[in-house]
NUPA-532344 format. One record per residue: x, y, z of N, C-alpha, C in turn. Coordinates in pm, whole numbers, padded with zeros to 5 digits. Layout:
BEGIN
<<X,Y,Z>,<X,Y,Z>,<X,Y,Z>>
...
// end
This chain:
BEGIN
<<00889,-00237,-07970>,<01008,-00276,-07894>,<01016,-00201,-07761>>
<<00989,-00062,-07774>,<00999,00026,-07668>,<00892,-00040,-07540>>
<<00788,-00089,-07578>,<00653,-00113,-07539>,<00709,-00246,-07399>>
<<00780,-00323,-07513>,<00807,-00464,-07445>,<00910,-00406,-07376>>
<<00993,-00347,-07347>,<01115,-00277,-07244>,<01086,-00225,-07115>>
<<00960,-00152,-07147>,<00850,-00118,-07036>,<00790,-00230,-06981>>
<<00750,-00299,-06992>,<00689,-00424,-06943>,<00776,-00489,-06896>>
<<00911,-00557,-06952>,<00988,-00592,-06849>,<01056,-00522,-06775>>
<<01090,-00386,-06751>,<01128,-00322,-06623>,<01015,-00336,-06556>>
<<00877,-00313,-06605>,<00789,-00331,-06443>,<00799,-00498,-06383>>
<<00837,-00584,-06463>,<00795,-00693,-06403>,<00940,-00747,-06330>>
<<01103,-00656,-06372>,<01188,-00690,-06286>,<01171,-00571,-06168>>
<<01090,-00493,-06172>,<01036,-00400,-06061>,<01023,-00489,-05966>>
<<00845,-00550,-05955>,<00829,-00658,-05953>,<00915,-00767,-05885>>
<<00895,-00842,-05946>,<01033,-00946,-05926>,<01087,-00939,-05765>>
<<01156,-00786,-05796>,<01299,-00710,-05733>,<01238,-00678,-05553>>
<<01077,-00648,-05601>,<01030,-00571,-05441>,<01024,-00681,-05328>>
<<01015,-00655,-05226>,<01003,-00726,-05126>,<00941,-00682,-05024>>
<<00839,-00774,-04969>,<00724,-00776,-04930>,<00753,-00852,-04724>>
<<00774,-00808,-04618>,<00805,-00880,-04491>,<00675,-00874,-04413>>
<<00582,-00929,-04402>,<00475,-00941,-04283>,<00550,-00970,-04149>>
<<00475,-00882,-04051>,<00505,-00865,-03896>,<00422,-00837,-03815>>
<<00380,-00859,-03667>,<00270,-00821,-03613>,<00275,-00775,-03529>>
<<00246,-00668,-03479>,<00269,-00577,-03330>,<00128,-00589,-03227>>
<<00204,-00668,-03114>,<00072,-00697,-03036>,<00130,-00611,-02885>>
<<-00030,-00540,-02832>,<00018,-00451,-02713>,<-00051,-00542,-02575>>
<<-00022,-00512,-02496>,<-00097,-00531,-02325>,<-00130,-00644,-02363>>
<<-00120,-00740,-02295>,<-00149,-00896,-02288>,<-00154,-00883,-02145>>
<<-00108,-00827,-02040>,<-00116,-00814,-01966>,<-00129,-00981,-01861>>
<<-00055,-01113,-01890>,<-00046,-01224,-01826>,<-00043,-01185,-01732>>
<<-00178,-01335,-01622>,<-00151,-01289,-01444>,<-00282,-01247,-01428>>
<<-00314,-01138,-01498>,<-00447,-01095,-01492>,<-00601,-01173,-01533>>
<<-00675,-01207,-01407>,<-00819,-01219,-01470>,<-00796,-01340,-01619>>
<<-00878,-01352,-01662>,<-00828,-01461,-01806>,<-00737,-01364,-01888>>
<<-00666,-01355,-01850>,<-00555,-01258,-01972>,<-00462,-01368,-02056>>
<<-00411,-01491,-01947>,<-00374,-01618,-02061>,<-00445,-01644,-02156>>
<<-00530,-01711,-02089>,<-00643,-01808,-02168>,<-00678,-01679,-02266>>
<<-00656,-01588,-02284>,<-00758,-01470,-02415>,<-00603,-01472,-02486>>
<<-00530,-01431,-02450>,<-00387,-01442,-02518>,<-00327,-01566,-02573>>
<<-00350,-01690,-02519>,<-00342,-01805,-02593>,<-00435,-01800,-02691>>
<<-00521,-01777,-02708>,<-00591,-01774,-02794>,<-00606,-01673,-02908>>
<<-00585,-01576,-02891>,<-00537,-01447,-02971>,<-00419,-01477,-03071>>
<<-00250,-01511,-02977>,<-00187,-01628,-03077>,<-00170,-01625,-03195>>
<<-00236,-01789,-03183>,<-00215,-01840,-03296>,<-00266,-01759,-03416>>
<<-00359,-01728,-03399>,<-00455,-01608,-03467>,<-00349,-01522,-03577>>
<<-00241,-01484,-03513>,<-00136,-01317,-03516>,<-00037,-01472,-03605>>
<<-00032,-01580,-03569>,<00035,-01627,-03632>,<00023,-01673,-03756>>
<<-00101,-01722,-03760>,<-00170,-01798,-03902>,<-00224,-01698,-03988>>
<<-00221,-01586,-03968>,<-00255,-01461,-04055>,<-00109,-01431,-04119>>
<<-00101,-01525,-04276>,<00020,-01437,-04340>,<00167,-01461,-04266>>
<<00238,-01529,-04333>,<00406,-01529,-04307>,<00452,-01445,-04264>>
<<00430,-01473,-04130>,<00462,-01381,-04037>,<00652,-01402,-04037>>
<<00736,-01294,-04026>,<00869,-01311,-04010>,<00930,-01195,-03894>>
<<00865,-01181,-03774>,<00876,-01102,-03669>,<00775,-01074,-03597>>
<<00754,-01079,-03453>,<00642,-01039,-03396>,<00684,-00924,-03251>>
<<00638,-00835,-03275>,<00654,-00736,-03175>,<00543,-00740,-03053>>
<<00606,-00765,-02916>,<00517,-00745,-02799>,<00566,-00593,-02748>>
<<00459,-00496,-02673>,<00467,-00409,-02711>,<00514,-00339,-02543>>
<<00470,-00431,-02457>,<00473,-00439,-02329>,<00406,-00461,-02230>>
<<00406,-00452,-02089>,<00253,-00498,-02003>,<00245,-00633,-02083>>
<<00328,-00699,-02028>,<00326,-00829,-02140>,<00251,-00917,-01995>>
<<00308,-00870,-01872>,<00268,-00951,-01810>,<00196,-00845,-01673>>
<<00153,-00917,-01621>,<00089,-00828,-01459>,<00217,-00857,-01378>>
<<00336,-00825,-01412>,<00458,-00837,-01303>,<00450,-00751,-01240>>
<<00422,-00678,-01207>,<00397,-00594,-01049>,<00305,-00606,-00995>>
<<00208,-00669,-00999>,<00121,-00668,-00867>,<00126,-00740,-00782>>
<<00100,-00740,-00683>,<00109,-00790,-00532>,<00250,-00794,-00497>>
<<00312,-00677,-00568>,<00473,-00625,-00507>,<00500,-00762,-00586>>
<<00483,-00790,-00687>,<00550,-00872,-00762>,<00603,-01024,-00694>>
<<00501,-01045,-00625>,<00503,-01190,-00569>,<00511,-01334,-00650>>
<<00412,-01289,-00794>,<00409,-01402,-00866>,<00458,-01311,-01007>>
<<00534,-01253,-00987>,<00605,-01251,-01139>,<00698,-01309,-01236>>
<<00756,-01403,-01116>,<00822,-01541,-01188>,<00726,-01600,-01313>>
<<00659,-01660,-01187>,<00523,-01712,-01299>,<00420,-01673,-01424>>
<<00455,-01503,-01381>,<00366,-01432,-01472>,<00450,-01450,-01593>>
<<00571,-01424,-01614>,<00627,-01412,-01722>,<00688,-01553,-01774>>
<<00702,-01648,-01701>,<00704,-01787,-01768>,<00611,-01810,-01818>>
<<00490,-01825,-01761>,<00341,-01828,-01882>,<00378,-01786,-01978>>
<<00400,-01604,-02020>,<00403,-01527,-02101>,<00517,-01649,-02219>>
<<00644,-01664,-02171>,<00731,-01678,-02244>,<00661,-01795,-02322>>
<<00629,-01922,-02218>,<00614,-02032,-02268>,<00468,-02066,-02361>>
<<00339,-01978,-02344>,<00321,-01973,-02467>,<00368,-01902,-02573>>
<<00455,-01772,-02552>,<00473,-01730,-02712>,<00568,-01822,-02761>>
<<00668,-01907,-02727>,<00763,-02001,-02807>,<00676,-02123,-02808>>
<<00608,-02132,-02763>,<00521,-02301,-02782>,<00461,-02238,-02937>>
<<00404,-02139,-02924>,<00306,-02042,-03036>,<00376,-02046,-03181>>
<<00494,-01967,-03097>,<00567,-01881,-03273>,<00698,-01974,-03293>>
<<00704,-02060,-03229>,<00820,-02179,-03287>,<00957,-02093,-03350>>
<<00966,-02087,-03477>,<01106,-02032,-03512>,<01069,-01872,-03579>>
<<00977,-01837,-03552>,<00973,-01698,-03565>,<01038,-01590,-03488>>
<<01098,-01514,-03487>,<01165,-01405,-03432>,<01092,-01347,-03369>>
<<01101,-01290,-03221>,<01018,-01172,-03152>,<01094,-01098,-03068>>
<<01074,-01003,-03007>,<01106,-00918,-02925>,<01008,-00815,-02856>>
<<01058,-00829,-02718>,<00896,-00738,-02618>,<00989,-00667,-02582>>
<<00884,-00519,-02587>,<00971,-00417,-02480>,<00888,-00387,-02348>>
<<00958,-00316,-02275>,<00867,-00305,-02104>,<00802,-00203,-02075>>
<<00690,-00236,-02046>,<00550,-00167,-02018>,<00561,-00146,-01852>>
<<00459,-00043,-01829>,<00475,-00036,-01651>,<00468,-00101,-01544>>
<<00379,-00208,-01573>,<00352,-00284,-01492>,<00450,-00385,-01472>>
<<00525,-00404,-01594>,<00714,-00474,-01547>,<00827,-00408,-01526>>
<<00816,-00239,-01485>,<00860,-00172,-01452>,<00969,-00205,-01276>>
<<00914,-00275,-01197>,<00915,-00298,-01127>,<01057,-00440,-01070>>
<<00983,-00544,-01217>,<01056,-00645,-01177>,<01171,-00626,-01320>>
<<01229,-00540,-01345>,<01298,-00526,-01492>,<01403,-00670,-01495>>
<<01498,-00687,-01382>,<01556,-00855,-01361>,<01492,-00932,-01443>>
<<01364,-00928,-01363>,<01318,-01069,-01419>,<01275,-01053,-01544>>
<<01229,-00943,-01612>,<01188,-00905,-01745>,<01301,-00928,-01855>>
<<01439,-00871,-01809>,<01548,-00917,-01878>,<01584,-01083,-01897>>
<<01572,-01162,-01758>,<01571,-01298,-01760>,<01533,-01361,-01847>>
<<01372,-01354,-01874>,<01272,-01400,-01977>,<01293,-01357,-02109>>
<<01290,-01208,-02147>,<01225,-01159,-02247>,<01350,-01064,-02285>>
<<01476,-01064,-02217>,<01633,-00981,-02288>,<01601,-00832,-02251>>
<<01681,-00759,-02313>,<01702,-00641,-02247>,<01604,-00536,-02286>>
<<01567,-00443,-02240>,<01501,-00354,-02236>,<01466,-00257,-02294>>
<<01633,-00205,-02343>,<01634,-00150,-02513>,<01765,-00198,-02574>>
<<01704,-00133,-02697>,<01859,-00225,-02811>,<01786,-00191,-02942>>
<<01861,-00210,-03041>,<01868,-00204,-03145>,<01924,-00322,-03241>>
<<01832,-00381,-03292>,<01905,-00535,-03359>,<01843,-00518,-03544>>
<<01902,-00573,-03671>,<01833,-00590,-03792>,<01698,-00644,-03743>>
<<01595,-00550,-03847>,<01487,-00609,-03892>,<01519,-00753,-03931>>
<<01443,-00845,-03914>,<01479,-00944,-03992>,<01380,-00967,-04144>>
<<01485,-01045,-04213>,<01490,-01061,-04362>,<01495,-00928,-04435>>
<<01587,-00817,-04389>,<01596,-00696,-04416>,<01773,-00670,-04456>>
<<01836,-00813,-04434>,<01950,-00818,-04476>,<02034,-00667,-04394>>
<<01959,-00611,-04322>,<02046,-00487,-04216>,<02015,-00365,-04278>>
<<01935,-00371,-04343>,<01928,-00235,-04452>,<01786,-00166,-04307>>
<<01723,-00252,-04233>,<01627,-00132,-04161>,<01655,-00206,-04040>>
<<01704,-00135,-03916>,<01711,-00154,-03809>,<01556,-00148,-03710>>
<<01560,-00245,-03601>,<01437,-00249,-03529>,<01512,-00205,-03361>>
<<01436,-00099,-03321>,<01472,-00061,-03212>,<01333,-00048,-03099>>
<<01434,-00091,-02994>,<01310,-00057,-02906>,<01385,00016,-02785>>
<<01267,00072,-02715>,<01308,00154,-02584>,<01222,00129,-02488>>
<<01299,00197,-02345>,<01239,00185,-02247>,<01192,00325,-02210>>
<<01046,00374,-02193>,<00994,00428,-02130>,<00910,00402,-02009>>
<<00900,00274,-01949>,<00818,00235,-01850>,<00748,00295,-01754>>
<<00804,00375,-01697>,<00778,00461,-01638>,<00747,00615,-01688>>
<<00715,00634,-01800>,<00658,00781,-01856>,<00746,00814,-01892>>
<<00857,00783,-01935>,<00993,00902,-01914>,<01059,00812,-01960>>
<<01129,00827,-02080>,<01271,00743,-02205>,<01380,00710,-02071>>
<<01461,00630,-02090>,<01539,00615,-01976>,<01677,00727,-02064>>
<<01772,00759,-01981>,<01890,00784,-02057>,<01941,00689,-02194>>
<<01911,00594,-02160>,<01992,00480,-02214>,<01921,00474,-02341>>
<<01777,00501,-02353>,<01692,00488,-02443>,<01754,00599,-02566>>
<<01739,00707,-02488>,<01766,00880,-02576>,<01902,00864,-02641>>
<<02045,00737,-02542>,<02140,00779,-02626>,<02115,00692,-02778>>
<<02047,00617,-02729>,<02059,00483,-02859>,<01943,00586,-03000>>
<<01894,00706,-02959>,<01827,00728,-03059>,<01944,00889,-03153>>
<<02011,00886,-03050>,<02091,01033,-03133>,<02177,00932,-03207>>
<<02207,00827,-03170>,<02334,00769,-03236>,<02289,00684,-03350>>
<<02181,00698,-03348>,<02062,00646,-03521>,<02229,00689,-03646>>
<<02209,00624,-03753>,<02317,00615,-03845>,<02166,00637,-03945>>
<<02198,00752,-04035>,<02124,00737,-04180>,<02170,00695,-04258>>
<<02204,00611,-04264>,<02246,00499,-04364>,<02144,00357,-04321>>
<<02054,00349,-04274>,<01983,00287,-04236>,<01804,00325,-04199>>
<<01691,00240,-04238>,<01564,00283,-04228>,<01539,00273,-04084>>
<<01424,00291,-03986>,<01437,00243,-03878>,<01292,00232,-03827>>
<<01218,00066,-03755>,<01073,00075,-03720>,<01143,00094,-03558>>
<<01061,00152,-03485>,<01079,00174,-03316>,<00967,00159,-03215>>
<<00965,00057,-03120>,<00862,00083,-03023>,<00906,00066,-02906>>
<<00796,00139,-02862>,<00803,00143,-02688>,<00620,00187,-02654>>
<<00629,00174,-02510>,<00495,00099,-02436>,<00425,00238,-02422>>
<<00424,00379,-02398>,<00407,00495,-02383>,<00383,00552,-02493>>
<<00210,00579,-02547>,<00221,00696,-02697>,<00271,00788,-02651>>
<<00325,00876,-02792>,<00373,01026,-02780>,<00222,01119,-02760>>
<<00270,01203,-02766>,<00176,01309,-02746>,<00200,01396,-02866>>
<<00116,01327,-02988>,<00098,01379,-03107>,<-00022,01483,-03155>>
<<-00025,01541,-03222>,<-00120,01604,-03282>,<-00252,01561,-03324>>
<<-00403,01549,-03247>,<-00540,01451,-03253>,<-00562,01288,-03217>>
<<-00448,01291,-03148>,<-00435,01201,-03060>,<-00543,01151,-02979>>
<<-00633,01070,-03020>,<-00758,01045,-02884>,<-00727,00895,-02773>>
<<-00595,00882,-02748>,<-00581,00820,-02657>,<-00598,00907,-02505>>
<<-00662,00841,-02411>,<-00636,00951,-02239>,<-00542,01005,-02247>>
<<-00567,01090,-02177>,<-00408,01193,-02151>,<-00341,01129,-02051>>
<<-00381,01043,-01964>,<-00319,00980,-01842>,<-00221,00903,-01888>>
<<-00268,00826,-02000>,<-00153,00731,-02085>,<-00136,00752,-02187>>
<<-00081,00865,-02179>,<00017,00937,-02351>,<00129,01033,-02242>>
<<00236,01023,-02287>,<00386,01086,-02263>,<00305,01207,-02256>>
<<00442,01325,-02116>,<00414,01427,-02151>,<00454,01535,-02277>>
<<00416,01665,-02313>,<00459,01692,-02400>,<00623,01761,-02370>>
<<00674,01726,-02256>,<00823,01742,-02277>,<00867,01628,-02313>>
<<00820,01530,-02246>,<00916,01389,-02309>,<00875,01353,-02419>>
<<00745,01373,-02493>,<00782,01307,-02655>,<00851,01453,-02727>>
<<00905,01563,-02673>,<00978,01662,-02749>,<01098,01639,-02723>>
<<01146,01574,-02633>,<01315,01536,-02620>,<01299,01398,-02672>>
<<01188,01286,-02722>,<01220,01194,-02830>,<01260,01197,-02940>>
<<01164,01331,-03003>,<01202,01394,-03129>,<01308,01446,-03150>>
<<01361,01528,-03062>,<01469,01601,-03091>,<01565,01516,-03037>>
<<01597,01399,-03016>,<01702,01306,-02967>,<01755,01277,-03160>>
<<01644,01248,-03176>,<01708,01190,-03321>,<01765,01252,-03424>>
<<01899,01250,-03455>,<01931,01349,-03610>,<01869,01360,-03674>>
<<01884,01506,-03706>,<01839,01528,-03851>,<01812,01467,-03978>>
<<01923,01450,-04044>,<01972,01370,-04153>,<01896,01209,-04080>>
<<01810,01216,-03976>,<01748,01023,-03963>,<01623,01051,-03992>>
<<01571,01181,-03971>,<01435,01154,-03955>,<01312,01147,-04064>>
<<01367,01187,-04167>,<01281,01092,-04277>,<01393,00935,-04316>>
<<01432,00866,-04218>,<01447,00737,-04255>,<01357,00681,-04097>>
<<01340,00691,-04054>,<01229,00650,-03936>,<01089,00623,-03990>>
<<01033,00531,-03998>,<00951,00482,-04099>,<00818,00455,-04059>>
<<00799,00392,-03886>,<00689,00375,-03807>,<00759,00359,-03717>>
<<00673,00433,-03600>,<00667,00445,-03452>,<00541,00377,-03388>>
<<00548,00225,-03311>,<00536,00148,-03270>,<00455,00183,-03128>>
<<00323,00244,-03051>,<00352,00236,-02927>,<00222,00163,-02885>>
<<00157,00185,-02754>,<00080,00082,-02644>,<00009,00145,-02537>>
<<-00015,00117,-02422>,<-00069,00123,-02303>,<-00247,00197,-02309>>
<<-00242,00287,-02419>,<-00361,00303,-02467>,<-00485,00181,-02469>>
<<-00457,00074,-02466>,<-00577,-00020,-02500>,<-00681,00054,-02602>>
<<-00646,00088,-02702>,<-00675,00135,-02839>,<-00634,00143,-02966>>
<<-00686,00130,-03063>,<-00621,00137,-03154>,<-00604,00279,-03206>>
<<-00488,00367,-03268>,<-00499,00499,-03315>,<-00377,00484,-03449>>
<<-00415,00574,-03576>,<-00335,00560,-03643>,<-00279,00693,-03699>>
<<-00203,00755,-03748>,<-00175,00907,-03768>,<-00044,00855,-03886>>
<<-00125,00910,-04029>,<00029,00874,-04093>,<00127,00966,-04154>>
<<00067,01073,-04098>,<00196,01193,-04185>,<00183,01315,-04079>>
<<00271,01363,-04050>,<00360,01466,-04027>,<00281,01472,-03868>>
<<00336,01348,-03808>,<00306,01354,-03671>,<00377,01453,-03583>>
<<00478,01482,-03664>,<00579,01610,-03518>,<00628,01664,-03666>>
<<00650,01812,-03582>,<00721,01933,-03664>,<00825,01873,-03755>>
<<00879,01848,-03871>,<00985,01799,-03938>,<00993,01612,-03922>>
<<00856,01572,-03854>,<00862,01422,-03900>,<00717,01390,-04009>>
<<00739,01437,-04177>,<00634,01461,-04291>,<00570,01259,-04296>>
<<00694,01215,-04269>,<00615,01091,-04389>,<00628,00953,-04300>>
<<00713,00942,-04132>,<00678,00880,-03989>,<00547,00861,-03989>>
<<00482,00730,-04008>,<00386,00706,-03910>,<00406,00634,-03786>>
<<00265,00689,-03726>,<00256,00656,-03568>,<00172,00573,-03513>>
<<00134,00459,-03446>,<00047,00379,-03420>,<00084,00373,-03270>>
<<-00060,00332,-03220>,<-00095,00295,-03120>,<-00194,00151,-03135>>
<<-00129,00047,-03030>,<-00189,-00059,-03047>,<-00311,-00099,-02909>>
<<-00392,-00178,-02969>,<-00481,-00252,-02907>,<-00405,-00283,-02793>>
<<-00555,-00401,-02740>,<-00439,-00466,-02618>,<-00482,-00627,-02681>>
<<-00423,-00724,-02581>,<-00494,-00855,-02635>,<-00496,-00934,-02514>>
<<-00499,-00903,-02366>,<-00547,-00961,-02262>,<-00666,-00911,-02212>>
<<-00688,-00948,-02090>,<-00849,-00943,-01995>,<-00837,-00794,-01926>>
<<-00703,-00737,-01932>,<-00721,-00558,-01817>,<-00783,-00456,-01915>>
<<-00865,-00454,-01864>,<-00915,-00299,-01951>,<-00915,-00307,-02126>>
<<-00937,-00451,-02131>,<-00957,-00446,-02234>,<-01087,-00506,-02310>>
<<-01172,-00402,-02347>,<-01288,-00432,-02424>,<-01267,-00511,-02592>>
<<-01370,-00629,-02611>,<-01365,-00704,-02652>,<-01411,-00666,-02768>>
<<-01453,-00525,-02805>,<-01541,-00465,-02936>,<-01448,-00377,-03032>>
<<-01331,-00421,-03054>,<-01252,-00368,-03131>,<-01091,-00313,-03086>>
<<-01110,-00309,-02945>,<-00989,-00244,-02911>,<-00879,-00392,-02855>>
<<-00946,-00519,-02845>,<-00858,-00630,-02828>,<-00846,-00656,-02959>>
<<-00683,-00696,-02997>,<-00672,-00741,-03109>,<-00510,-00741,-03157>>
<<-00464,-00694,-03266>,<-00290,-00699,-03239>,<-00294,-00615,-03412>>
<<-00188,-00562,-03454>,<-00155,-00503,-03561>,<-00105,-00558,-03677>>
<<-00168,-00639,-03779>,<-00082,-00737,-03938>,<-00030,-00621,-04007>>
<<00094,-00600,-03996>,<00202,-00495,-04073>,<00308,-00560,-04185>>
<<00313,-00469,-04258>,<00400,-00514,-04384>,<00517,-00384,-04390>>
<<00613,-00461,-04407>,<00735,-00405,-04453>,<00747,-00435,-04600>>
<<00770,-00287,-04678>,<00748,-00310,-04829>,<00928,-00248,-04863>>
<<01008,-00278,-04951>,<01138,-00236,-04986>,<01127,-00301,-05121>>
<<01149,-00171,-05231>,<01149,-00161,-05366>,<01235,-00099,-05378>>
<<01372,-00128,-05422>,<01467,-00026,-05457>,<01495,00054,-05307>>
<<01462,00167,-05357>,<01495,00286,-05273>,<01385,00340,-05180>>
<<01275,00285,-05221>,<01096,00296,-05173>,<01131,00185,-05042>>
<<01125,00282,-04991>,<01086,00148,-04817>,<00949,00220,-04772>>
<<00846,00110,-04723>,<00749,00171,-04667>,<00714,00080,-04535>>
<<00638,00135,-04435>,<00569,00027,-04350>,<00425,00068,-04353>>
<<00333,-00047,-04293>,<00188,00000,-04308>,<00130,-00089,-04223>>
<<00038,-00070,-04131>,<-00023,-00162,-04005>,<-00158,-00166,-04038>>
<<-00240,-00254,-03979>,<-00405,-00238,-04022>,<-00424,-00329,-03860>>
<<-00528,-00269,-03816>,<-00596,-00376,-03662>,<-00658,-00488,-03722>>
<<-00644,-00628,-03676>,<-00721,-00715,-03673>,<-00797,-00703,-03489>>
<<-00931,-00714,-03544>,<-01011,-00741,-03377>,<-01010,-00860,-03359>>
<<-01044,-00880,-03238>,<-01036,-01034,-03216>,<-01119,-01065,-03040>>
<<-01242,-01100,-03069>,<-01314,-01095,-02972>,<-01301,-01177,-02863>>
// end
């Protein structure tokens, strides 16, 4: 009797867990060289891999600053109009990378605001998805207040376009935060949040890097990713183009996240 009691608690375990696929794609960099045409094609790819129910752009979504931002209208209508031709009724949200640093207007126009904090979706509000603006190397104010005012009563995934400057980090040092500004990221966030912060989301690296425990002093069980890119700038076609298939796992009281690179030549 005891035997069969055990068996059905694991299987309303089971049952009970819930499983959210999501995909975090970095630098697409539209405008650039074939950066469409490799990004249309990349896509569908991020889409048809697994029920997807959120897709994260990570930034440098488009080449909106160059030539003093002459054609950044255009750069980011491309951008928009394949990802909704693409992901139809899927949910997404991009945050801003440097190179849309410039035209932020028009980045808001297209692609909404810059930072914010909205539900994960199919998370019923139990894990918030936040993003920030570092575009320029440096969290904006606006970014730092939205992270002290984190509520632990809530899990939380976060990205922005700038890695931290973590511990074996082999992204350039040119494009990783300095080590004052990812120490006023950390210390922006309460206490009582920071084992509910679950994965840290970032970009501009055109690499993939993964670090899953105790990336900063008092953050043990935060992982940290750095994503690929999936346009034509600086991005080599031998592993480092590609986008991130992530799962959001919530069992009870067990929330986890977990990313893996797909390449994509």
């Amino acid at each position: 009797m005891l035997k069969k009691q055990i068996v059905s608690t694991k299987k309303r375990s089971l049952l009970s867990a819930q499983t959210i696929n999501f995909a975090v794609i970095g630098d697409s960099h539209v405008g650039y060289g074939n950066s469409s045409s490799i990004f249309k094609n990349l896509l569908p790819k991020v889409v048809g891999s697994g029920n997807k129910r959120f897709i994260i752009f990570g930034g440098d979504n488009t080449q909106a600053g160059a030539n003093h931002g002459n054609n950044a209208d255009a750069y980011y209508k491309d951008f928009k109009d394949t990802v909704t031709s693409t992901l139809g009724n899927i949910p997404y949200k991009a945050s801003i990378g440097n190179w849309e640093a410039s035209t932020q207007s028009l980045f808001t126009q297209y692609l909404g605001a810059v930072e914010g904090k909205m539900n994960f979706p199919g998370t019923q509000g139990k894990v918030k998805y936040v993003w920030l603006n570092c575009a320029l190397g440096r969290f904006t104010p606006g970014s730092i207040t939205l992270l002290k005012n984190l509520d632990e009563k809530y899990y939380y995934i976060i990205d922005f376009h700038w890695p931290l400057k973590v511990s074996g980090i082999t992204v350039d040092s040119n494009h990783v935060l300095s080590a004052a500004e990812t120490a006023k990221f950390f210390a922006a966030i309460p206490a009582k949040v920071r084992d509910k912060v679950l994965a840290i989301f970032t970009h501009h690296g055109h690499l993939f890097y993964r670090k899953l425990t105790n990336i900063y002093p008092g953050y043990t069980q935060t992982k940290f990713f750095v994503c690929g890119c999936s346009g034509d700038y600086k991005c080599k076609p031998n592993g480092d183009r590609g986008f991130y298939n992530a799962t959001l796992t919530i069992n009870g009281s067990a929330v986890n996240v977990d990313a893996f690179k797909v390449a994509v030549t």
